[in-house]
C-alpha positions in Angstrom: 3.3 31.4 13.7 1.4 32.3 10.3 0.3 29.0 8.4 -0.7 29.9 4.7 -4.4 29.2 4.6 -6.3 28.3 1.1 -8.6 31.1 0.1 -11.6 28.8 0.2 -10.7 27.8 4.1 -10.1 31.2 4.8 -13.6 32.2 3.2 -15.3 29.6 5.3 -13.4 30.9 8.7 -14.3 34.7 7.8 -17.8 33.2 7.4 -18.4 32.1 10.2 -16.4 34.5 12.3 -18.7 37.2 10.6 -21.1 35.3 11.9 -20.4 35.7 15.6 -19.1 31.9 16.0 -15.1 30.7 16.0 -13.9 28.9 13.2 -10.6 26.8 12.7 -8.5 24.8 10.5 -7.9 21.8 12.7 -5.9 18.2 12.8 -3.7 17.0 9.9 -3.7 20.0 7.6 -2.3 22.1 10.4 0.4 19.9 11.6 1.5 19.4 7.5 1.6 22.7 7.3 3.9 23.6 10.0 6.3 20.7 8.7 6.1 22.3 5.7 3.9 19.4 3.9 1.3 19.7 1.6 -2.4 18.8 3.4 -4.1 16.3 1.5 -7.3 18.0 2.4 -8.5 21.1 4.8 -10.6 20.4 7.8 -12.6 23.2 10.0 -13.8 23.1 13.1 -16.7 25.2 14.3 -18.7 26.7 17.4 -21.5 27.3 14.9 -24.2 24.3 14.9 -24.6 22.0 12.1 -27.9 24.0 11.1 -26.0 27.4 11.2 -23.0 26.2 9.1 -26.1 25.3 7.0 -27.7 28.5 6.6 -24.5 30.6 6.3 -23.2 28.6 3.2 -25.4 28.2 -0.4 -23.8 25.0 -1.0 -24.0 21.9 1.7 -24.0 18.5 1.4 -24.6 16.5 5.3 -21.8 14.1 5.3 -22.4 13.1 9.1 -24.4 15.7 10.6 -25.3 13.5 13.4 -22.0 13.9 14.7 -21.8 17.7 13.8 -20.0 17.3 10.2 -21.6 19.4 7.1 -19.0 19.4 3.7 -19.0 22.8 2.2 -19.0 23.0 -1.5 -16.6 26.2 -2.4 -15.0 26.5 -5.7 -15.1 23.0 -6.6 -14.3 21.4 -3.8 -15.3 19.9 -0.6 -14.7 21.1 3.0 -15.6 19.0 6.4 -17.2 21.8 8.3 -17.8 20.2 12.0 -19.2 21.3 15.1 -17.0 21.4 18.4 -18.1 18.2 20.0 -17.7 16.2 23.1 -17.4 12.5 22.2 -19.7 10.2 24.6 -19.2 6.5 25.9 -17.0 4.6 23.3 -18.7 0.7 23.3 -17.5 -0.7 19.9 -13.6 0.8 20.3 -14.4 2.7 17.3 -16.9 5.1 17.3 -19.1 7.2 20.2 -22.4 6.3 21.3 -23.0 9.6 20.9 -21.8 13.1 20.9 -22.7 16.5 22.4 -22.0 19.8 20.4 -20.0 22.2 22.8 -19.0 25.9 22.3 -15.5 25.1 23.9 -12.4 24.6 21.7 -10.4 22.7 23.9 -13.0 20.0 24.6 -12.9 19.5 21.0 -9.2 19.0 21.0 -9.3 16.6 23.7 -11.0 14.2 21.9 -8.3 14.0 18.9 -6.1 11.3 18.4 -2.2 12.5 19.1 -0.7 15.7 19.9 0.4 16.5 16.4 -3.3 16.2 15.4 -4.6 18.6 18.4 -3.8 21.7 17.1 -6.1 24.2 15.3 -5.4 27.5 13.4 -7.0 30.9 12.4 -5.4 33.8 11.1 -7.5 36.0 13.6 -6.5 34.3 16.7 -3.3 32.3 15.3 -2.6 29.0 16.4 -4.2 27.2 19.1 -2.0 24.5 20.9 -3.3 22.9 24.4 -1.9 19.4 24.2 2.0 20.2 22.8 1.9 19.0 19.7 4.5 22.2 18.5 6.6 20.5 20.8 5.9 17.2 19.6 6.3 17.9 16.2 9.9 19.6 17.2 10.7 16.0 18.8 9.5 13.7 16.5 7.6 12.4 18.5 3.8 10.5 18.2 1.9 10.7 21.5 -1.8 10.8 23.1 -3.4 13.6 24.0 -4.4 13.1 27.7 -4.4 9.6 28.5 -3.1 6.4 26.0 -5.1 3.9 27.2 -8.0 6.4 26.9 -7.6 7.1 23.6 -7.0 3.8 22.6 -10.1 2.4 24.3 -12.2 4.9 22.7 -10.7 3.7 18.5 -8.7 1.1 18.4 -7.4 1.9 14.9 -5.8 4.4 16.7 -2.7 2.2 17.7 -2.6 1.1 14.2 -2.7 5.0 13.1 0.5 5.7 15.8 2.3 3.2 13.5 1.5 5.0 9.9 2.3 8.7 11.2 5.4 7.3 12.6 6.0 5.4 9.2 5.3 8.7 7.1 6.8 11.6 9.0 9.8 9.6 10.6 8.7 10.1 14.3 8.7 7.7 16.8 6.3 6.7 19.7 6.4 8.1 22.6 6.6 5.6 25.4 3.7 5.3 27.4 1.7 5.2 23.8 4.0 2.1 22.8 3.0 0.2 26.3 -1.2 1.1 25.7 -0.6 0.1 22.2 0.5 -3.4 23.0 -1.8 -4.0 25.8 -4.9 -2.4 23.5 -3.5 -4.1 20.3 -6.3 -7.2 20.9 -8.8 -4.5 20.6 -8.1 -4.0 16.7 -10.5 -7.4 16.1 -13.3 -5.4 16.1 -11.9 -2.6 13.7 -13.2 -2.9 10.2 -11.2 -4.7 7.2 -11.9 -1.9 5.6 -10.0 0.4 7.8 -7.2 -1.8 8.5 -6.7 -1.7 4.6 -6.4 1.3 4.2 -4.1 2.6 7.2 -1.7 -0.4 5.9 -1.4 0.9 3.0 -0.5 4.4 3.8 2.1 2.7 6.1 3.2 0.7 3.3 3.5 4.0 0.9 5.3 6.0 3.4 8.9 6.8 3.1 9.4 4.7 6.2 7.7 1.0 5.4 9.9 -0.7 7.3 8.5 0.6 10.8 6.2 -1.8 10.3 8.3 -3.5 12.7 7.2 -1.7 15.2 3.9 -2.9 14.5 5.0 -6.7 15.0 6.8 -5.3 18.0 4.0 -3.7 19.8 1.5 -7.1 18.7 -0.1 -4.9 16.7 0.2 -7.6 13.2 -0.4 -10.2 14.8 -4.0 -9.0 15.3 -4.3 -7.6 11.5 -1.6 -9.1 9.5 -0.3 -12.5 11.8 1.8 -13.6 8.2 3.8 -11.1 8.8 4.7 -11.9 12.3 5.0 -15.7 11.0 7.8 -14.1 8.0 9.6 -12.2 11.3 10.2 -15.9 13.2 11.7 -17.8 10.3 15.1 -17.9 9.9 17.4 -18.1 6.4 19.8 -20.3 7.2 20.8 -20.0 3.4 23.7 -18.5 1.3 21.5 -16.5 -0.7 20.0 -14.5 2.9 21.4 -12.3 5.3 18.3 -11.4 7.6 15.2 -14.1 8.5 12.0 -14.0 5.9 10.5 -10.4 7.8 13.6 -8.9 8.1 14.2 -9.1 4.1 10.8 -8.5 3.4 11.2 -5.3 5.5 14.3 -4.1 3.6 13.0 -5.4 -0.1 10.3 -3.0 0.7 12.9 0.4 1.0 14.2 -0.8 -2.3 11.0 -0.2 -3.9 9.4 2.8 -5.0 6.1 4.1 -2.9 3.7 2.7 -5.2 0.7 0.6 -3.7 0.8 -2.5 -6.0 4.3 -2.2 -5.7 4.7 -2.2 -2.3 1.8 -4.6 -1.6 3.5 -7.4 -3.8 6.8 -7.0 -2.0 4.8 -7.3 1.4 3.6 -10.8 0.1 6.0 -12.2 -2.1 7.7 -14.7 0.5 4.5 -15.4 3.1 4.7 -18.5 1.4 8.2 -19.3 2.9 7.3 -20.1 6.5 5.4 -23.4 5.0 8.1 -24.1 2.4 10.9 -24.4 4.6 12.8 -27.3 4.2 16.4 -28.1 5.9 19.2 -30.4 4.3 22.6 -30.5 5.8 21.9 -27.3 8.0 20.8 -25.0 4.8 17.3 -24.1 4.4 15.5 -23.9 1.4 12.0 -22.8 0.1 11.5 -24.8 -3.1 8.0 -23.6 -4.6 7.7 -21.0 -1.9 6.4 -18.0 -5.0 3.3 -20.1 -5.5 2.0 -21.1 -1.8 3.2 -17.4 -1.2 1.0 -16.2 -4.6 -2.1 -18.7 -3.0 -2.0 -16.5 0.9 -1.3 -13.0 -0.7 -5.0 -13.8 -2.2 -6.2 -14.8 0.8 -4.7 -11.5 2.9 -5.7 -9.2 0.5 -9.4 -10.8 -0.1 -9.4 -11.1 3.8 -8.5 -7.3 3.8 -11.2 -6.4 1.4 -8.9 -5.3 -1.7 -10.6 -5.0 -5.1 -10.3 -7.4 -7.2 -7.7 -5.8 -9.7 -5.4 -5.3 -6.8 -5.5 -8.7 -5.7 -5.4 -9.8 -10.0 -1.8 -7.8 -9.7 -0.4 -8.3 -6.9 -0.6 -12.4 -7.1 0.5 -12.2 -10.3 3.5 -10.2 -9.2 3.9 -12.2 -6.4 3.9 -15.9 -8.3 6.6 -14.9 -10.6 8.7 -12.9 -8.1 11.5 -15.3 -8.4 11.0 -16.2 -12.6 14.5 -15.9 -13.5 16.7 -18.5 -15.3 18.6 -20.7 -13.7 23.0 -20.2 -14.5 25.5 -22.5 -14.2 29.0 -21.7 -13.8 29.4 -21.4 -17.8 26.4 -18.4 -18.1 28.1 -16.7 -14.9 31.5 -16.8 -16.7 29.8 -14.9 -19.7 27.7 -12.7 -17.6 30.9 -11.1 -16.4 32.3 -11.1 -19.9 29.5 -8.4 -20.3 28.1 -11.6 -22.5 23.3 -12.2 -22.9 22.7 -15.1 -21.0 19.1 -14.7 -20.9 17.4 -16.7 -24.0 14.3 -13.8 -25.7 11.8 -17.2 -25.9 12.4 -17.3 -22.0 11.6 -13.4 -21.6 8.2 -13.9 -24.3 6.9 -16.3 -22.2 7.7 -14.9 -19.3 5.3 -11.6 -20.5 2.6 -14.1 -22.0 2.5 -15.0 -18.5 2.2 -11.7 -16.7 1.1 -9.4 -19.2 2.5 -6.8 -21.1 1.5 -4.0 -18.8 2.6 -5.6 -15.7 5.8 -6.9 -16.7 8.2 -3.3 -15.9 6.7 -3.6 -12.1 7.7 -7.8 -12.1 10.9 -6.0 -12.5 10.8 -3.9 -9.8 9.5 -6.2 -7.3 12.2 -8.5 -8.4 15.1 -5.7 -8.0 13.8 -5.8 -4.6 13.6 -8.5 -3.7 17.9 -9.4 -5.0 18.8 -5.9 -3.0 17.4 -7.3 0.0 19.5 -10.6 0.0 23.4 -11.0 0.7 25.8 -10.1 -1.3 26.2 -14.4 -2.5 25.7 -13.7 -6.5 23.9 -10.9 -6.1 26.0 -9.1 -9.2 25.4 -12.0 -11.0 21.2 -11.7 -10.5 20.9 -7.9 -11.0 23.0 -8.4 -14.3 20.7 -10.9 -15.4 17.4 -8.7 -14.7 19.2 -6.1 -16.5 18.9 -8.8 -19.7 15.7 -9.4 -19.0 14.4 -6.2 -19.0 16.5 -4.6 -22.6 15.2 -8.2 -23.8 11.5 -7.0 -23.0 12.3 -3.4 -24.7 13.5 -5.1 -27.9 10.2 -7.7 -27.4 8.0 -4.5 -27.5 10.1 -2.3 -30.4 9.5 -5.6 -32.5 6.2 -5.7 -31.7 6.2 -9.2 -31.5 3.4 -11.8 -30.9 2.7 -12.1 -26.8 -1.0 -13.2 -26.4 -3.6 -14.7 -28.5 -5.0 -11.5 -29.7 -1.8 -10.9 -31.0 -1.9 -14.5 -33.1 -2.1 -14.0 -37.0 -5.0 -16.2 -37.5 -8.2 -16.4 -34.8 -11.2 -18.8 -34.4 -13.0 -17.6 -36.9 -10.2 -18.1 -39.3 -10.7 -21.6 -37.9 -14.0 -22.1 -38.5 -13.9 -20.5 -42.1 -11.5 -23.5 -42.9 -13.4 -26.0 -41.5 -13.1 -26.7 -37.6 -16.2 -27.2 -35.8 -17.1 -24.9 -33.0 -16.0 -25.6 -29.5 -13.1 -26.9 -27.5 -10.6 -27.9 -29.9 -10.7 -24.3 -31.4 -9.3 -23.1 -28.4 -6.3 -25.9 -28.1 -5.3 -25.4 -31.6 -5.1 -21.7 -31.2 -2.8 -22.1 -28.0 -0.5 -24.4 -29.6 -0.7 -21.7 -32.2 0.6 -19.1 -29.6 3.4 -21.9 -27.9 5.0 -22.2 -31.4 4.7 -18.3 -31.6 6.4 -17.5 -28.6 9.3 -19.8 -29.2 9.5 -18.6 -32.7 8.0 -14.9 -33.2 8.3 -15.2 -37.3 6.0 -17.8 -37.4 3.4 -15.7 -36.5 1.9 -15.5 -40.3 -1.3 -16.9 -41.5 -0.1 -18.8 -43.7 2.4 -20.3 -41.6 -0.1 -21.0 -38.7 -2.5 -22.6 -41.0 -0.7 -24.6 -43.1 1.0 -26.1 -39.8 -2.4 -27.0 -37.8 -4.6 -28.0 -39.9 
């Protein structure tokens, strides 16, 4: 098997190897290559010592060298150069005690996460495969090397990892990895928020999000994510519904395209619905579910140490999920006359409310979310988030009024006619921007001014 090596890796093997020591691409960049996948990034393993990767190579920078890792700087970027190693006693399920540096490849391999991620290449000694992860990778298949529970034990983000590669190659888990990930999944309370957050979200961007089922399956959510497990146990006893709160959340997320915010908001928009529900004559409903949903998306995402623009977006996406107006059997009658329903103040305020930037992903999220219900109306919704969107597209080729920067006149216009400073500026201005919005051609100075003060 040949795998097509960068010139930079292959510079940094020959290095080495010049240099009387072995030298390997190892892990994630060797299995993407064999599935013919582009590696995010090159890694190289080494029977050369930290301090001799040092001294072969004018450029180093020591990203971890206690643990045997030096980054070499070669043609603009970096590469993690590390030292074959021998992992000692795991005590925090996360990371060694400590490690020794070994001169044996295999020991190094042993220590690796999955079969798929065991393997390590050179173009002077090919590839290098003890644990069967060439067959593994033939099978689809995500499992240990050596012992689950062993693995597991030693990193417990390792059962949450098992999940994401299955999620973005389309694998699934081998057996005895699925029974030491649910009996290790308690273990993942003492994994960083920081690391949960960000294997989630390459789960959630994968082509597969929806095998984040098998996360709820395995108890793995309930440990990092336990919304989710509540959205998976309540039913939809409704018209509108054809699978309970996880179930749809787990298909409105295929319906989505593989962006983070994106698929984050989509995640969260019902988690709210668990405490809504409400039952009347067998029918559920979840009457002001966006907003309690809107209120715990902040909390997960703050919880799971987002930034603060993430968690800006994705509530705001979340809260207005379901702002659509509301049709009586007179607007569907003209929505299948091919007939606008959908008043242009409703879509203004709508933006005012989002923001101008954000309002094509509300869209999305909201596309979604319809796909994923039954087919009760469904025609009917997508026709009228069709409206609202050309509606937004003429909004913007107007170039209309949407926010108060927009407004023709501004405080100091206010003050120059008389208004003293403070708060009644600021209440003048946003009735200002209410007339505005229902009426766009009132947005003159003239207008504005001659009507509030």
């Amino acid at each position: 098997m040949t795998i097509n090596l960068p010139e930079q890796v292959k510079t940094i093997i020959e290095t080495l190897e010049a240099a009387g020591c072995e030298a390997y691409a190892v892990g994630g960049c060797v299995r993407d290559s064999i599935l013919k996948r582009k590696p995010d990034d090159w890694d190289i393993t080494t029977s050369a010592s930290p301090q001799q990767v040092k001294s072969l190579f004018r450029r180093t920078v020591d990203t971890g060298i206690r643990h045997g890792t030096v980054t070499v700087l070669l043609g603009g970027e970096g590469f993690e150069v590390t030292t074959y190693r021998i992992d000692g006693e795991y005590t925090d399920n996360r990371h060694p005690k400590e490690v020794s540096f070994t001169d044996n490849l295999t020991e190094d391999l042993k220590r690796r996460d999955f079969t798929i991620n065991a393997m390590a290449y050179s173009e002077k000694r090919g590839l290098v495969d003890v644990f069967g992860g060439i067959e593994d990778l033939k099978r689809g298949c995500i499992r240990c090397v050596g012992e689950a529970h062993e693995r597991f034990n030693e990193d417990a983000l390792r059962i949450l990892r098992a999940v994401r590669f299955a999620a973005q190659l389309g694998f699934e888990i081998d057996r005895d990895t699925q029974r030491a990930a649910s009996q290790l999944a308690g273990n993942l309370k003492n994994i960083s928020a920081e690391r949960i957050q960000t294997e989630l979200v390459k789960l959630l961007v994968s082509p597969h999000p929806e095998i984040l089922k098998k996360g709820y399956e395995l108890g793995i959510t309930k440990m990092i994510l336990p919304e989710f497990d509540r959205m998976m146990e309540t039913g939809q006893n409704n018209p509108h519904h054809m699978y309970n709160v996880g179930e749809h959340t787990l298909k409105a997320l295929e319906y989505v395209e593989a962006d983070r915010i994106l698929r984050l908001a989509v995640l969260c928009h019902d988690f709210g619905k668990p405490e809504a529900k409400t039952e009347t004559d067998g029918i559920d409903h979840f009457h002001g579910h966006p907003a309690v949903s809107a209120q715990i998306a902040q909390k997960v995402l703050r919880r799971l140490k987002f930034d603060n623009d993430t968690i800006s977006k994705v509530r705001t996406l979340v809260l207005y999920h379901d702002a659509r107006p509301q049709v009586g059997k007179t607007e569907v009658e003209k929505l299948r006359r091919g007939e606008r329903v959908v008043a242009e103040k409703f879509v203004r305020r709508l933006i005012f409310k989002v923001g101008k930037e954000l309002y094509p992903q509300l869209m999305q999220v909201c596309g979604a979310d319809i796909l994923a219900q039954s087919s009760y109306m469904k025609t009917e919704k997508l026709l009228i988030l069709e409206q609202m969107t050309d509606i937004y597209e003429k909004i913007l080729e107007k170039d209309q009024c949407l926010s108060l920067k927009d407004l023709a006149v501004n405080g100091k216009d206010l003050l120059n006619a008389g208004k003293e400073p403070g708060k009644q500026v600021g209440e003048i201005l946003n009735r200002m921007l209410e007339d505005v919005l229902e009426e766009p051609e009132h947005n003159t100075k003239e207008y504005l001014l001659g009507r509030y003060l």
